[in-house]
N, C-alpha and C positions, 0 to 999 in steps of 0.2 A: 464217623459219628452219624452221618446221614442213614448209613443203612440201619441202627436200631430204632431211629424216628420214623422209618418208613415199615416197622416189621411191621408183619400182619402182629392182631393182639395174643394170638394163641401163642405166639413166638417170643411171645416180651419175656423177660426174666422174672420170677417168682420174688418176690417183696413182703418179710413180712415185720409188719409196724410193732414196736416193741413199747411198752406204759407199765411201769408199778404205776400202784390204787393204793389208796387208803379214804376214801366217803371222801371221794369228789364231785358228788352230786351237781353242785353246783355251776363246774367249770367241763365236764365231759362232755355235756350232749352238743356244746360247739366245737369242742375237741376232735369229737369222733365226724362229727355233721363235716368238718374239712376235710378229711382221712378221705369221704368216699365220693365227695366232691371233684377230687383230682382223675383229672381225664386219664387215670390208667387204668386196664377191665376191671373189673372185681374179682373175675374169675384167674384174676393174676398175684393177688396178694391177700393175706390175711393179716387177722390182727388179736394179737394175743396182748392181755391183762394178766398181769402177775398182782392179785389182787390180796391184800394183807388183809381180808376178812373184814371187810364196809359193814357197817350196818344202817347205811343207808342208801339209796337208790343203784350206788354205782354200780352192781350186777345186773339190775332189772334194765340200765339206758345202755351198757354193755349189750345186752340180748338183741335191744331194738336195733343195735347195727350188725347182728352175726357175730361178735368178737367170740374168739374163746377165752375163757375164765380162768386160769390156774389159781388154786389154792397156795397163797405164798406165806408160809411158816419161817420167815427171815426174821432177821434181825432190823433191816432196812432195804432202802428202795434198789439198792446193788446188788444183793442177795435174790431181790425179786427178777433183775434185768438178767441173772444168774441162770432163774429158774426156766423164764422165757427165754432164754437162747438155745436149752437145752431140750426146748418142743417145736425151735423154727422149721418151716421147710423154706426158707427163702433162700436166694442166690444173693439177695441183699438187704441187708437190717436200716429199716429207720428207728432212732430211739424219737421219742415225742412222750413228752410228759403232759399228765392231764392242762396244766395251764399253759400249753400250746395249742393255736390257733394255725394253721399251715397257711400263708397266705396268699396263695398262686396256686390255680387247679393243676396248672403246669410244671410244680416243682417238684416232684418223684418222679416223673417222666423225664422231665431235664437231667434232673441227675443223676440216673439209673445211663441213663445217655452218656454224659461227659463222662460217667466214672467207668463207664467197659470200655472207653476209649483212651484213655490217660491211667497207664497202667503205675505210672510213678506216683500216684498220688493214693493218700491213703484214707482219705472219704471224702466227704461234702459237707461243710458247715452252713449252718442257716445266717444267713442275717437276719435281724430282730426291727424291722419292718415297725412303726407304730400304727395301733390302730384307732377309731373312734371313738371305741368302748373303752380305752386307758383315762385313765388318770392322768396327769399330769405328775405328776410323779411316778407313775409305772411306768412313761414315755419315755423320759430322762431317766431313769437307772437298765432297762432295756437298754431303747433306740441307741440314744446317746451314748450311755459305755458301754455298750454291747458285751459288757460283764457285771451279772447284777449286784457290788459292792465296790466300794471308793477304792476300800487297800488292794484288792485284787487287782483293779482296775491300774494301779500305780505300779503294783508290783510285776505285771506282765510284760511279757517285749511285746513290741510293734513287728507283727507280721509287715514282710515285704512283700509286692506287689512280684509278679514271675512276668506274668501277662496276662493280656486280655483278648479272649478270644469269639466272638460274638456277645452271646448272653454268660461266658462259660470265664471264671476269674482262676487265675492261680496262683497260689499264695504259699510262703515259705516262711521259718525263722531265720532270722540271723545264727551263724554260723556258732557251736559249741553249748547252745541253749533250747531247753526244751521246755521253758517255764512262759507258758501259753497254755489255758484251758481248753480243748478242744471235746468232742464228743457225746456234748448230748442237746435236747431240744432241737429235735429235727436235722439231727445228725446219720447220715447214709453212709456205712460202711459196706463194701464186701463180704459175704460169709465166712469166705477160703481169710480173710485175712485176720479176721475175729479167730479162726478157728486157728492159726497159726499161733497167735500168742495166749494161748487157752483160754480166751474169754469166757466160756462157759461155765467157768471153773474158778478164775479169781477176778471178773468182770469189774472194775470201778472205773466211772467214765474218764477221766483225763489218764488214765495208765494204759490204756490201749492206745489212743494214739500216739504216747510217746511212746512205748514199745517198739511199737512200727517205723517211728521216726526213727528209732535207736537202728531199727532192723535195716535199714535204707531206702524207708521210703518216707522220700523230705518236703513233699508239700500237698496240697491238700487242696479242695476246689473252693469256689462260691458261682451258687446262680445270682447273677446281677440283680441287686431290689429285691431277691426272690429268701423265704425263708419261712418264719412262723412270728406271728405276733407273739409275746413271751406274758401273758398276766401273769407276772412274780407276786408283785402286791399293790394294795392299793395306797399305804399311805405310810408314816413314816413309822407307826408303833408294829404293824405285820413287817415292816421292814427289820426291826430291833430283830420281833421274833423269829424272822426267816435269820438274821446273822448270825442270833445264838444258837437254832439248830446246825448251821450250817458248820460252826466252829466245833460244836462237838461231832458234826460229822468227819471233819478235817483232822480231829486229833484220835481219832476211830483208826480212820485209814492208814495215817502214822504210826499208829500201832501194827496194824494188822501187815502193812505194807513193808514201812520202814521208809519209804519213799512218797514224795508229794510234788507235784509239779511246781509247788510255790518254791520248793528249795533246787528247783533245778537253773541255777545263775538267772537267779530274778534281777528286774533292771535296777530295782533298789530294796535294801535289804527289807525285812521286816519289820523291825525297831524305826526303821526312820520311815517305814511306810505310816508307822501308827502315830508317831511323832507329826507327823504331817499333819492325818488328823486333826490334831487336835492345838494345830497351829496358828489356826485361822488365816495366814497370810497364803501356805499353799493352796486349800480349798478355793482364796476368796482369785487368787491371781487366775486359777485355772476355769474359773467362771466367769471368770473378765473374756480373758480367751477363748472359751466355748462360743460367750453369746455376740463377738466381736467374727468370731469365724463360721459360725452357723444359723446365726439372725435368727438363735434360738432362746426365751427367757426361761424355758424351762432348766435352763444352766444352773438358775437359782438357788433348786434344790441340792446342789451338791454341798453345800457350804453343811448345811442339818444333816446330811446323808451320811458324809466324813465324819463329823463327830459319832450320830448312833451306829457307823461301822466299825470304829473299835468300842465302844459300848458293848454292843453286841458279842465281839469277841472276846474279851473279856469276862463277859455274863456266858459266853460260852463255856471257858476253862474254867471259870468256879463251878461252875453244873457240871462239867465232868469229872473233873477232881472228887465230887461231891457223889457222884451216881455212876462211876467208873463201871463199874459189874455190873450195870442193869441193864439186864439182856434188850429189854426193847424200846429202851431210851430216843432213839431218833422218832417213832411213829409216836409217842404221848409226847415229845414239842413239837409236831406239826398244828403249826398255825390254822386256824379256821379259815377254810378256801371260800374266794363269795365269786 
């Protein structure tokens, strides 16, 4: 590992950073301001935009960093990660969406690092780091669950620890289960390994890395501390709206896929994830526990978050029941980004 920390820069691996757009004005120019911040050359990676046709600034703060601009005629932001893989020249893909903040100049270096040396592993996930600029409740549905919805959050297994190797973590599922979201917001895969299960082709983020997991390759890295600040949202009504997109994104993919990493032996079914919900006794216990284990209040929010999580999903599956055939459904419910 030492010898790619010491290469000269001409010699480092090609990198290139991968963003669907849609008029992110507001959240890009810190997005991309971290991208070239990170101590790795510039004349080593590029950074392409699968841009769904902004009509506002995102192409012109695009320019001001060099990105390239594809014109993305998708249906959603998959389709766009679709379009941009098949213009990479990278030896390794970061996906980062516009409301990621990268937060370590040293984390595409690190983990361009750990991952040419740890061939068993099948990329790099971020951790969700809090930053200044959150809310207090963007803090806690990031930092805290480091998946940004209650039921997700319920319904996932607990990666297990492999080891720990300086700054360099390695992390695994329990055995027979693949129902873990892994793959996007600052997610580092290899080319060769995208290109092995045809990402280019039927790309959606948590199906590539179970692909790979299926294929044999069963664990995955973290740089310690090290990842992207995540602005999901600010407060609890862009929350609703981000659940309801997100649910008709989820019943999309189950279409198109047939497959969903929620149904791959989740730790608790779906019914009693939603049940929960709206239980108030498991929300209020696991806030008891959060701020008893992490001398955190912002635990708080889980108890409101739980309820407008199956809200959300719910207000999902009537919107799609409702707009099933409507080709461009995911990009008119994207929430207003600030």
């Amino acid at each position: 590992m030492e010898s790619l920390v010491n290469t000269e820069p001409s010699n480092l691996p090609f990198v290139s950073f991968i963003m669907p757009t849609l008029n992110v004005e507001a959240l890009l120019d810190s997005c991309l301001a971290s991208v070239v911040q990170q101590n790795y050359p510039r004349a080593r990676y590029e950074i392409i935009l699968a841009d769904a046709h902004s009509t506002d600034r995102t192409r012109e703060i695009a320019r001001k960093y060099d990105a390239i601009v594809l014109d993305d005629n998708g249906k959603n932001m998959e389709e766009g990660k679709r379009l941009a893989l098949r213009h990479a020249r990278g030896d390794y893909i970061v996906f980062i969406d516009a409301d990621n903040e990268i937060s370590h100049s040293d984390y595409v270096r690190l983990a361009v690092t750990a991952l040419s040396s740890q061939s068993q592993a099948l990329g790099v996930e971020a951790y969700y780091p809090p930053s200044a600029r959150m809310t207090s409740f963007c803090a806690y549905v990031t930092h805290l669950l480091q998946i940004s919805d209650p039921i997700c959050w319920l319904m996932s297994r607990k990666p297990l620890l492999v080891a720990r190797e300086g700054e360099i973590e390695r992390w695994t599922l329990p055995p027979g289960t693949y129902s873990y979201p892994l793959g996007a917001n600052g997610f580092v895969y290899r080319k060769a390994d995208l290109d092995s299960v045809k990402a280019s082709q039927k790309f959606q983020d948590t199906h590539m890395a179970m692909y790979l997991m299926q294929a044999g390759k069963g664990e995955w890295l973290r740089m310690r501390g090290r990842g992207v600040h995540h602005y999901y949202c600010d407060g609890l009504w862009n929350f609703l709206l981000k659940r309801r997109r997100a649910t008709v994104h989820f019943l999309n993919v189950r279409r198109e896929f047939g497959v969903v990493w929620l149904q791959e032996k989740p730790a608790v079914p779906g019914w009693l994830a939603c049940i929960y919900c709206v239980s108030v006794i498991g929300p209020v216990y696991h806030t008891i526990v959060g701020i008893l284990r992490d001398r955190d209040l912002r635990w708080l929010w889980h108890i409101p978050a739980s309820v407008l999580s199956l809200a959300g999903a719910v207000w999902g599956y009537v919107t799609h029941r409702r707009h099933a055939h409507e080709e461009h459904l995911i990009s008119k419910l994207q929430p207003r980004q600030k």
